[in-house]
C-alpha positions as CSV (number, residue, x, y, z in Angstrom):
1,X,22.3,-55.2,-22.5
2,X,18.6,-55.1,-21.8
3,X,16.9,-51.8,-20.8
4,X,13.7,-52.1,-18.2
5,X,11.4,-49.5,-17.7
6,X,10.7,-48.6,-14.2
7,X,8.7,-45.6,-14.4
8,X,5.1,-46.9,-14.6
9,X,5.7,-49.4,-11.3
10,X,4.7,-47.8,-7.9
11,X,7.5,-49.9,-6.0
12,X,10.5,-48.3,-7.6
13,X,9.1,-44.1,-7.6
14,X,11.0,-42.2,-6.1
15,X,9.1,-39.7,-3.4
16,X,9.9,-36.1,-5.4
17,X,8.5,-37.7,-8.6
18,X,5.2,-39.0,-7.1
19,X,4.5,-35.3,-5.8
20,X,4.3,-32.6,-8.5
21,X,6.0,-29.5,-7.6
22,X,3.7,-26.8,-7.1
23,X,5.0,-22.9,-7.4
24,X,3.9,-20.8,-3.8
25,X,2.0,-18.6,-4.7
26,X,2.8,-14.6,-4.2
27,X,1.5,-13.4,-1.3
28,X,-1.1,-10.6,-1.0
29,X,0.4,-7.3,-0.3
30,X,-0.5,-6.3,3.4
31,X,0.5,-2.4,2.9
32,X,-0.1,0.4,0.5
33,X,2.2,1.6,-1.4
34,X,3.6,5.3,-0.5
35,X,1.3,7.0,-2.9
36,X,-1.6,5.2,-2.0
37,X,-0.7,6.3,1.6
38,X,-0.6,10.1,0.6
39,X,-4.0,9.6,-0.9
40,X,-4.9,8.6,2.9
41,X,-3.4,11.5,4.9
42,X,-5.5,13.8,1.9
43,X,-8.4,12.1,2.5
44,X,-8.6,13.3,5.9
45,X,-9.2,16.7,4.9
46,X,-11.9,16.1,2.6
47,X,-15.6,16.3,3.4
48,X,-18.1,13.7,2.8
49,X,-20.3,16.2,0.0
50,X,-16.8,15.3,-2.4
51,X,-17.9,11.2,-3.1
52,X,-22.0,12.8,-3.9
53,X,-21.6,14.0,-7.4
54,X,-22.8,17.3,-8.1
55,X,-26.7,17.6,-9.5
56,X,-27.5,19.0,-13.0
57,X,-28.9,22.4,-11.7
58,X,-25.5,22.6,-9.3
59,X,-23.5,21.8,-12.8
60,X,-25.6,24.8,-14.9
61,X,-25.3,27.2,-12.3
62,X,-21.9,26.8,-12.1
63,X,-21.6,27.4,-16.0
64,X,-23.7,30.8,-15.5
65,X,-22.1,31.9,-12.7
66,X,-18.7,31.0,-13.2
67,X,-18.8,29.4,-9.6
68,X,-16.9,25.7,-10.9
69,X,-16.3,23.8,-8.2
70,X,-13.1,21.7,-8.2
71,X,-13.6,17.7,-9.3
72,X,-12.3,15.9,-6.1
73,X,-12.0,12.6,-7.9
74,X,-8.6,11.7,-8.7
75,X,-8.2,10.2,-12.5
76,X,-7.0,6.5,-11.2
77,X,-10.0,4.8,-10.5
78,X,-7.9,2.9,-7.8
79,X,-7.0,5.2,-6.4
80,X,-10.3,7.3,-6.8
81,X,-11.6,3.8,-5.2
82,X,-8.9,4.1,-2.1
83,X,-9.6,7.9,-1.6
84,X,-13.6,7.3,-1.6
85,X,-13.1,4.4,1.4
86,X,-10.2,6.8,2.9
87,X,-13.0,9.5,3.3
88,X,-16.0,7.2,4.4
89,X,-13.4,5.7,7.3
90,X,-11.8,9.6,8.5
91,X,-15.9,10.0,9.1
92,X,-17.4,6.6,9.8
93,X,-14.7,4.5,11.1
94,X,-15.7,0.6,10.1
95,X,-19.6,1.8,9.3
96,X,-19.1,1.9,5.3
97,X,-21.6,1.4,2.9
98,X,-21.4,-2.2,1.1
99,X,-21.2,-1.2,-2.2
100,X,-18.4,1.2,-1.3
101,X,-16.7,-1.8,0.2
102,X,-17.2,-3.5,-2.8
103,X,-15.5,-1.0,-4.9
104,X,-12.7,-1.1,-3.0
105,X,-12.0,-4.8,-3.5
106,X,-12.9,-4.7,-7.1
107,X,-10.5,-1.7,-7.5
108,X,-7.5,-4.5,-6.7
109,X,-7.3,-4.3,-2.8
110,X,-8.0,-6.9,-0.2
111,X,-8.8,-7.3,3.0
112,X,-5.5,-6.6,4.6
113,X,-5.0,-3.4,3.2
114,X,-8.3,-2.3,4.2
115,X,-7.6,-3.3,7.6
116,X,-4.1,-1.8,7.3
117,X,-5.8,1.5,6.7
118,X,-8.2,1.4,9.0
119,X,-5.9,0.8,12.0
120,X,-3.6,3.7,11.1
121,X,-7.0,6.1,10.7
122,X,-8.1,4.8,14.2
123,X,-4.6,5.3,15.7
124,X,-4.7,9.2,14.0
125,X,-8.0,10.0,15.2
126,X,-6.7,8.6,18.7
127,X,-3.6,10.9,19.0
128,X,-5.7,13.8,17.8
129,X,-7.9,13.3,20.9
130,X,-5.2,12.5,22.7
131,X,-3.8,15.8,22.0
132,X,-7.0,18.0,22.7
């Protein structure tokens, strides 16, 4: 019995072998997590002198004085990265600096998530006048 091979010839391919199979892609995550969420609400409460750091005179006073003033940066630079634009958006809604916008994205966020956030600041700040 004679074997003929098929598989080179266009005529006899089958449909699923002419088109590879290509794995979707995961899909970008559209929410924060629920500690990135906390890092949010906290934000609110911070003023917008906690993303200047402090000056060398402000540091060597301190260390005569005894006056230290508490490091508001968090030690997760993503999250350090999420609080920074949490602040900037509790005081400037959408008007954020660039380069802080930039930060954000290279921190491992996208647009979604900034978005995300952004709605739910807007909808606080619109209850809260709601209220008053």
């Amino acid at each position: 019995m004679a074997y003929v091979d098929f598989s080179g010839d266009t005529l006899f391919a089958t449909p699923a072998a002419a088109a590879p199979v290509v794995e979707a892609a995961e899909p970008a995550p559209t929410g924060l997590s629920a500690l990135e969420w906390s890092v949010v609400a906290l934000a609110q409460r911070d003023r917008m002198a906690s993303l200047r750091e402090p000056s060398p005179l402000s540091i060597a006073l301190g260390r005569v004085f005894g006056t230290r003033r508490r490091d508001p940066n968090l030690a997760d630079p993503k999250l350090e990265a999420l609080r920074r634009m949490a602040v900037l958006s509790w005081h400037r809604g959408f008007a954020v600096p660039v380069h802080e916008l930039a930060a954000f994205f290279a921190a491992g966020f996208n647009t979604d998530q900034y978005e995300t956030m952004l709605a739910s600041i807007s909808a606080a700040q619109a209850s809260r006048k709601a209220r008053a």
